[in-house]
C-alpha positions in Angstrom: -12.2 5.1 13.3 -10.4 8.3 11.6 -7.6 7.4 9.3 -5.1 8.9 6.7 -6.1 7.3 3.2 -2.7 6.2 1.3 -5.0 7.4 -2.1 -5.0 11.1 -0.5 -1.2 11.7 -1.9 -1.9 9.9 -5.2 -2.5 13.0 -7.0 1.3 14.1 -6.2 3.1 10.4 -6.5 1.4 9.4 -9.7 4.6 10.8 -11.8 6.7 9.4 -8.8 5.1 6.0 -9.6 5.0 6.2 -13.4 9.1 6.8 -13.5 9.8 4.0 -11.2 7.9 1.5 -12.9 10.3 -1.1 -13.1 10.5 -0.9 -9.5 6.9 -0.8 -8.7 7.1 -4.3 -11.1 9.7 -5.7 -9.0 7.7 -5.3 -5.7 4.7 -6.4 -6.8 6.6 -9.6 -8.0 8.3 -10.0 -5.1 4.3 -10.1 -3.3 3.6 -12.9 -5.6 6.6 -15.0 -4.7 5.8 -14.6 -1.3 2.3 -15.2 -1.2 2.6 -18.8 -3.5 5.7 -20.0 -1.1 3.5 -18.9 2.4 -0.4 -19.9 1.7 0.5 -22.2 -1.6 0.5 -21.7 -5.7 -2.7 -22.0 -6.4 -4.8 -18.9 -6.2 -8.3 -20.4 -5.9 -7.2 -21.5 -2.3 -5.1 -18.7 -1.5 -6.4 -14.9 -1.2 -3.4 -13.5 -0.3 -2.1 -14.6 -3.8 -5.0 -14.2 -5.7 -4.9 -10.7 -4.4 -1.3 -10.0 -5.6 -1.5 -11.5 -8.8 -5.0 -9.2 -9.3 -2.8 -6.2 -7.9 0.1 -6.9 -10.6 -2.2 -7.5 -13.4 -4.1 -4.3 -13.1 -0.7 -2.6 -13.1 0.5 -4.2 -16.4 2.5 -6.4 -14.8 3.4 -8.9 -18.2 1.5 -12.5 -17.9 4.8 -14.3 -17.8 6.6 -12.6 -15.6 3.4 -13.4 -12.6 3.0 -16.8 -13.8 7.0 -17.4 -13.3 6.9 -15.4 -9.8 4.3 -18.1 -8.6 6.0 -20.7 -10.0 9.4 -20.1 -7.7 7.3 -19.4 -4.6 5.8 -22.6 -5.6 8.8 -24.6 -5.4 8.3 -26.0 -9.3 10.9 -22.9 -10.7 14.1 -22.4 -9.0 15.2 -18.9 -8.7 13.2 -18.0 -5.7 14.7 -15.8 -2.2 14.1 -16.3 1.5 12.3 -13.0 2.2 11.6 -12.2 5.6 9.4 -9.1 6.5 10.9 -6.4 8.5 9.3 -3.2 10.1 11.1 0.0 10.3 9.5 3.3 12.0 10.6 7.1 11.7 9.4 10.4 11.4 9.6 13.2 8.8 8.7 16.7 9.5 5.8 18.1 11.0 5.7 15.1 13.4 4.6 13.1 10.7 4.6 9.3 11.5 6.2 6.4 9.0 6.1 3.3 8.9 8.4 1.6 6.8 7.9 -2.2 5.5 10.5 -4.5 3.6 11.1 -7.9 2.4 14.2 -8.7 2.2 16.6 -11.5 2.2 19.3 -9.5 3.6 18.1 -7.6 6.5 21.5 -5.8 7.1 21.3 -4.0 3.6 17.1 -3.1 4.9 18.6 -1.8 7.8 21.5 0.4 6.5 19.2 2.0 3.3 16.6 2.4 5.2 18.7 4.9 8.0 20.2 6.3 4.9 17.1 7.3 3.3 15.6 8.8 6.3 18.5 10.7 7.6 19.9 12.3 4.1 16.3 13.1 3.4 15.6 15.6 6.7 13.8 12.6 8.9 15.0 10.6 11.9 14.5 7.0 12.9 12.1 6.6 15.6 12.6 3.9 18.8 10.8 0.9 17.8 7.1 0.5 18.9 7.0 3.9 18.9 5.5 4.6 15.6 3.8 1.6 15.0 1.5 2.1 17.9 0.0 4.8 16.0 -1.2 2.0 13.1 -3.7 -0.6 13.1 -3.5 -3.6 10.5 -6.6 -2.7 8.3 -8.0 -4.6 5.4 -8.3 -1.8 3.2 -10.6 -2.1 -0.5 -10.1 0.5 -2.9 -13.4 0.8 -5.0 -13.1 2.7 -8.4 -15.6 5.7 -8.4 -16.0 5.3 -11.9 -16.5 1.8 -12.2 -17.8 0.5 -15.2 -18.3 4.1 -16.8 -20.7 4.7 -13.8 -20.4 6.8 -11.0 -20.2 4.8 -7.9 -21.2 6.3 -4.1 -20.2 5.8 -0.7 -23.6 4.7 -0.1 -23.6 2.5 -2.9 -20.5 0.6 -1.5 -21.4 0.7 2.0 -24.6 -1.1 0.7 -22.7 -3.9 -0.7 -20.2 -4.4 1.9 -22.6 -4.5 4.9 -22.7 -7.8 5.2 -19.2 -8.7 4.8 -18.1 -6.9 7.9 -17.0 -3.6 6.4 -15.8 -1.1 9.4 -16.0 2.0 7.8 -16.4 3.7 3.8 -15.2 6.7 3.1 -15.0 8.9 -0.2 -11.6 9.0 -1.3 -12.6 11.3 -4.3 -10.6 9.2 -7.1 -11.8 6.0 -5.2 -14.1 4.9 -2.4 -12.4 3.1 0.5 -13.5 0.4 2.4 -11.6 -1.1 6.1 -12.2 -4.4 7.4 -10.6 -6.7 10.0 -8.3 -8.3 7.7 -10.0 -11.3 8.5 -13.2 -10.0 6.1 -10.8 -8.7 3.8 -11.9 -11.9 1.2 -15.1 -11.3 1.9 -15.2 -7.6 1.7 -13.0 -7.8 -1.7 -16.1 -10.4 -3.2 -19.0 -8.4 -2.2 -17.5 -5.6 -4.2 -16.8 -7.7 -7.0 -20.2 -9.3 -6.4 -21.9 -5.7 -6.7 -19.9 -5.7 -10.3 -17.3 -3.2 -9.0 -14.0 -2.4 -9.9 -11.3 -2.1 -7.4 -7.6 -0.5 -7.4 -6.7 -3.3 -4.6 -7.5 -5.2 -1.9 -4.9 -5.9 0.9 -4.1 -5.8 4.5 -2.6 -2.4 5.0 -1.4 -0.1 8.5 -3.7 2.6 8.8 -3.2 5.6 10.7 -5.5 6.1 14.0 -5.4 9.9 13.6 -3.7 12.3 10.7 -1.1 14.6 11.2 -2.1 18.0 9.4 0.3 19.8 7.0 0.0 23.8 7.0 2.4 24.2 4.3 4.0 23.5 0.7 7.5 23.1 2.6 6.5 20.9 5.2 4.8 18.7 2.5 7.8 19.2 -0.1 10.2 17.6 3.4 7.7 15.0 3.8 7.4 13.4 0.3 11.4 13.3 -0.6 11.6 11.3 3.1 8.8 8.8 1.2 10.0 9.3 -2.3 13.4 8.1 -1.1 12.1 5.4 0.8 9.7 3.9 -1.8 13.0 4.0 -4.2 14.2 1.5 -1.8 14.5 -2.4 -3.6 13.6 -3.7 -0.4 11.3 -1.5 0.4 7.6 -3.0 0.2 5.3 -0.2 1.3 5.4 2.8 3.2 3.0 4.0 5.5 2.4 7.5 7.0 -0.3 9.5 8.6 0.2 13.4 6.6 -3.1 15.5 6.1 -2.1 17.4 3.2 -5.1 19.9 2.2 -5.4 19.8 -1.7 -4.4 23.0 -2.3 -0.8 22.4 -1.0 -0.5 19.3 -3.2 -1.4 21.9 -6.0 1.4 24.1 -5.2 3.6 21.4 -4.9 2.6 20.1 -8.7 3.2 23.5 -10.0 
């Protein structure tokens, strides 16, 4: 299985990311919430909020403000929203597939910033199914390559995720990543931690089943303010797209 890597833009996002932290806070709060009020408050028995909380932590996310999310998605806090999920699709230029995921308790206000941020931004919506066809729902375990101080290898993690399932490991560069069934995705996430190493995250994600290549800083500089825009997006959770950019058009754009 060939897919686009979501760590493959990182290089260009990461000043993206680091101005919109108090977003980025928000969301992963927001994951928490709804993690402890779906599969219960207690992360020993729930991976999908033992997961989050790991996600939130190892982005700085303050103690309190996790320990106060799981509370309201418990039900022992009040405070907490009715999120539903909702799946947008669209395209930017070059062909390049996105798929667009909120959670929301408003899905109106999704609906209308989410056309807004496509269209102002040089993209169009797509007709539904028609992009997310072009996804699968992929565990997806991002191994630090330097975990520990030590250089870790593809081998090295394919060796320790063998027998939990894992699909396929690929070198990143920054990281190593591992897909699953998101069934395995526990078990793939504890045979890394098992093998003592660290990981950016661990979580069911939509992975491209082929890439779109970019032949050009323009092309690339259309595609990222469509995603930019969208990621700015309160209700916007994650955004998935299927872009080859080459490394040396990422290094234009950063100049």
């Amino acid at each position: 299985m060939s897919g686009h890597s979501k760590w493959a833009t990182t290089k260009h996002k990461k000043a993206v990311i680091d101005a919109k932290r108090g977003k980025l806070f928000a969301k992963l709060i927001k994951n928490i919430e709804v993690a402890a009020r779906t599969g219960g408050a207690d992360p020993a028995g729930n991976p999908t909020l033992y997961d989050a909380i790991q996600k939130a932590r190892k982005t700085s996310v303050p103690v309190d403000n996790i320990d106060r999310a799981v509370k309201r998605g418990g039900g022992t806090e009040a405070g907490g929203a009715d999120y539903i999920t909702i799946m947008y699709e669209a395209y930017a230029a070059g062909g390049v597939a996105i798929l667009i995921e909120c959670l929301t308790d408003n899905r109106n206000r999704s609906a209308s910033d989410v056309r807004v941020a496509v269209t102002r931004n040089g993209g169009r919506m797509a007709d539904v199914g028609s992009v997310q066809r072009l996804f699968s729902r992929k565990g997806v375990v991002a191994v630090d390559a330097k975990s520990g101080g030590k250089s870790v290898t593809e081998l090295d993690v394919m060796e320790a995720t063998l027998d939990a399932n894992a699909e396929e490991v690929r070198d990143d560069g920054d990281v190593i990543t591992v897909l699953c069934d998101p069934s395995d995705l526990v078990a793939v996430r504890k045979a890394v931690q098992e093998a003592g190493f660290d990981y950016e995250l661990a979580e069911v994600n939509f992975v491209p089943s082929f890439t779109e290549p970019v032949a050009d800083a323009e092309t690339a500089g259309k595609i990222f303010k469509v995603l930019d825009a969208l990621e700015d997006l309160d209700d916007v959770q994650n955004v998935f797209s299927n872009e080859d950019v080459p490394e040396e058009i990422l290094e234009q754009l950063e100049d």
